[in-house]
N, C-alpha and C positions, 0 to 999 in steps of 0.2 A: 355737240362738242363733248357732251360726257360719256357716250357712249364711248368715245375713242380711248379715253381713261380705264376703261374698264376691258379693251380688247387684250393688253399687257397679261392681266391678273390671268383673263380667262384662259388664254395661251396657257399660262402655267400650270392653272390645274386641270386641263387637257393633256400636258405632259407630265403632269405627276399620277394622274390617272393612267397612262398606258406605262409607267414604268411599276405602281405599283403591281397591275395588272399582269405584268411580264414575269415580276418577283412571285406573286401568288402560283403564277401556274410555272412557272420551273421548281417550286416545291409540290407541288402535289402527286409525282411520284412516289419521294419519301414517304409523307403522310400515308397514299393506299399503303405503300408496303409494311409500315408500321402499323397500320390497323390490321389489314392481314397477317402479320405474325403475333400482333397481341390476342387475337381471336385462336388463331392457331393455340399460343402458350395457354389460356383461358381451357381451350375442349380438351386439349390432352396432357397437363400438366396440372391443372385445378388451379391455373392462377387467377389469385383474387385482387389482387395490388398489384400496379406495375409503377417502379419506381424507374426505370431506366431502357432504354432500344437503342443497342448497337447494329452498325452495317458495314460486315467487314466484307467488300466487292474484291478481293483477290480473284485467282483463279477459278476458285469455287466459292462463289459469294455465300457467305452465312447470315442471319438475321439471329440475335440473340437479344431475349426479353429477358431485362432482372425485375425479380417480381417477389411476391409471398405467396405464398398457398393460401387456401379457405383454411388449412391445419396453421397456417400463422410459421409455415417453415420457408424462408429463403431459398430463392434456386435461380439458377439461369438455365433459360430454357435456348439450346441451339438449333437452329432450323437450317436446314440446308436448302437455299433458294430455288435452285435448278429441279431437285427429287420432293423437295414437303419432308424428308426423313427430320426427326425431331429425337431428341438428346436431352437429357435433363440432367443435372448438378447440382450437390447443395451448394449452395456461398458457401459456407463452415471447408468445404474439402482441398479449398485453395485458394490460391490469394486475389485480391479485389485488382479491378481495373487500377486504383488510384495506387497500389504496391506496384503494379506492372509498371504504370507512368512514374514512377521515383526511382524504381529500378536503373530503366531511362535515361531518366535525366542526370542521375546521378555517375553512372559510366559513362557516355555518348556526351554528356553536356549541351541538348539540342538548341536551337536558338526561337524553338517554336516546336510541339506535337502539333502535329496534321491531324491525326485520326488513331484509333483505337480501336478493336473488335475480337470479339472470342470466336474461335474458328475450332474444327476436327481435324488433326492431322497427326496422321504417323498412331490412330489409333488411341488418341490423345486429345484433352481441352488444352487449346492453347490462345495466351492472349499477344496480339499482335499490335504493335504501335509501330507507326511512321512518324516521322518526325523532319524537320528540318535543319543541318548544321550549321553551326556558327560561321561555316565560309560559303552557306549558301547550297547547299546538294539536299538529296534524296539519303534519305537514311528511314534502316526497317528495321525493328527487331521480334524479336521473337520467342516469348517464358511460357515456358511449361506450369499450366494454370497449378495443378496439383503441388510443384515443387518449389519453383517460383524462376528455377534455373535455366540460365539463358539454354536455346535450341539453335536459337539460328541468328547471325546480323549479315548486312548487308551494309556498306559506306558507300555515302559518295558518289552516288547513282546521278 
């Protein structure tokens, strides 16, 4: 009879084993690819610290590591997913993810950021935030890392 007491529990952590199990490996793309781009910023950029890994998957997916140098200088390092082509920027040249996000929020008024990521385009760093609006859509915008000035929005998608 006690065994039957104990069928309930086990069930459960049978299913709480294959859900963890499930969670673990749909993140472990992420992971390689943030180890491969922090190895990447590491050999060609001298970074010694990484404080941060953005993944901005647009068109041309970028991978951007913020980090310190061995010289103790801030940079973000941009890697271009598809080529390996790699970019480097001090922090000091333009404004941080958290300026881009207030930028944001503070025009659009989102009712939720989705995502954030530094990308090349137009010859240029630029930081990209997606976000969600208050009636429920797709919204993108788009600051020119150097200046901080919006380049591009999109509503409502």
């Amino acid at each position: 009879m006690q065994w039957r007491n104990l069928i309930g529990p086990a069930i459960g952590l049978v299913i709480l084993a294959i859900i963890i199990g499930a969670y673990v490996r749909a993140l472990s793309p992420l992971h390689s690819v943030r180890r491969q781009a922090i190895a990447i910023a590491r050999k060609t950029a001298d970074v010694d610290q990484v404080s941060n890994f953005y993944w901005d998957k647009e068109d041309n997916a970028y991978l951007t590591v913020q980090g310190t140098t061995s010289k103790n200088q801030p940079v973000y390092v941009l890697i271009r997913q598809k080529t390996g082509k790699v970019r480097v920027t001090p922090q000091r040249s333009g404004i941080s993810r958290s300026t881009a996000v207030a930028q944001a929020q503070a025009k659009f008024a989102p009712r939720k950021i989705l995502n954030v990521g530094m990308r090349w385009r137009a010859k240029k760093f630029v930081w990209d935030v997606g976000y969600i609006t208050k009636s429920g859509k797709l919204g993108y915008v788009t600051y020119d890392f150097k200046t901080g000035s919006q380049v591009n929005a999109i509503n409502n998608l």
